[in-house]
N, C-alpha and C positions, 0 to 999 in steps of 0.2 A: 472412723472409717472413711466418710465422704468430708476429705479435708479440704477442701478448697468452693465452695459455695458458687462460684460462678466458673467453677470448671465444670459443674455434674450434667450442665444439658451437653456438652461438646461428647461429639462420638465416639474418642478415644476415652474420655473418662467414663463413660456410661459402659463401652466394651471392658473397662479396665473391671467397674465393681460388680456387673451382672456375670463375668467370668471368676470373679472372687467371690460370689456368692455360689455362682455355680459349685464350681470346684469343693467347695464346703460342702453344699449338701450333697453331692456324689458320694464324695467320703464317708461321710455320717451313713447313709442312704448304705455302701453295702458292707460298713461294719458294724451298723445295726442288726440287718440281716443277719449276716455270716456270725456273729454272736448270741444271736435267736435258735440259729442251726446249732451251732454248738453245743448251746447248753439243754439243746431239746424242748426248747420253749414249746412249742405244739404236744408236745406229748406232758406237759406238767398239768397234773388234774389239780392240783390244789394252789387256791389264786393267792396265797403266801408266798408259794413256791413261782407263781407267773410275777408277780408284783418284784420281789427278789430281783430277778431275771432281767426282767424289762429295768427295771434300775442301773442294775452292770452294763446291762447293753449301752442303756441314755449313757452313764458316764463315760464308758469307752470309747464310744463310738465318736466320742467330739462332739455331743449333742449340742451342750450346753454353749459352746461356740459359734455354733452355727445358727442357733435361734436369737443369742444375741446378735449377729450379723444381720439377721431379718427383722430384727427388731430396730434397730440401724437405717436399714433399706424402708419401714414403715414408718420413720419420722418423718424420712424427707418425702416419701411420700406425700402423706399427710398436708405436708407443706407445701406441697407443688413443687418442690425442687428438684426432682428428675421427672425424668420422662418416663411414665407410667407403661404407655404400651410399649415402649422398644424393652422395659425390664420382664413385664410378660410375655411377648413374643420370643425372649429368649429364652426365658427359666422355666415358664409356665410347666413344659413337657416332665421338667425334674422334681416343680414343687408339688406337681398333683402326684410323682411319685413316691414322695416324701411324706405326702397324707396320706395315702395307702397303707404306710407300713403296718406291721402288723399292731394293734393297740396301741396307735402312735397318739389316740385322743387323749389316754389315759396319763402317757407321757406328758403331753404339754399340759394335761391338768396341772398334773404335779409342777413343773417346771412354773407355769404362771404361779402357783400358790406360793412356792418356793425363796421364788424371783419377785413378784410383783407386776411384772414384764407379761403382756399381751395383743401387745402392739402388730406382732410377726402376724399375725390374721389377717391383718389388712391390706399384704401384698396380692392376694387375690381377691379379696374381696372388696376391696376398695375401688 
């Protein structure tokens, strides 16, 4: 994703991958939703039937794309290789959206277990 090492502090590079991560979690973000509505996630009493649900949604929704993206965005972190407050002062508003969703903890359990991958945590918390 961040192809070029001594592009990622320049402004256009950092606008280029904080609006491609953007765009990503947007996407995920209201077709996770709008696939919850669907299939009547809030109304399923039995957590076979939520667990189900929340699966189809993560697949559909482009989940798994977009966590690898942050997980991407949390090496160079890590690394010092971007700039850390210009990628929270842009994203922050969409990634504390993105926590919120509904059993969205439940998802990345799965997804780390899955993956191996839990890196994506540390775009905010880092």
């Amino acid at each position: 994703m961040l192809k070029d090492k001594e592009n990622v502090y320049t402004l256009e590079a950092s606008k280029y991958y904080n609006q491609e991560l953007r765009d990503s979690l947007l996407f995920t973000i209201s077709r996770y939703k709008r696939i919850l509505k669907e299939l009547q996630y809030d109304d399923a009493r039995v957590s076979d039937s939520k667990q189900a649900i929340r699966e189809f949604a993560s697949i559909n929704s482009n989940m798994n794309l977009t966590l690898l993206k942050m997980n991407h965005f949390a090496f160079y972190f890590k690394a010092n290789m971007i700039n850390k407050d210009y990628v929270r002062t842009e994203c922050t508003v969409t990634l504390t959206t993105f926590y919120q969703l509904p059993d969205i903890e439940k998802v990345l359990i799965a997804y780390s277990e899955k993956t191996g991958l839990k890196e994506f945590r540390h775009i905010l918390t880092d």
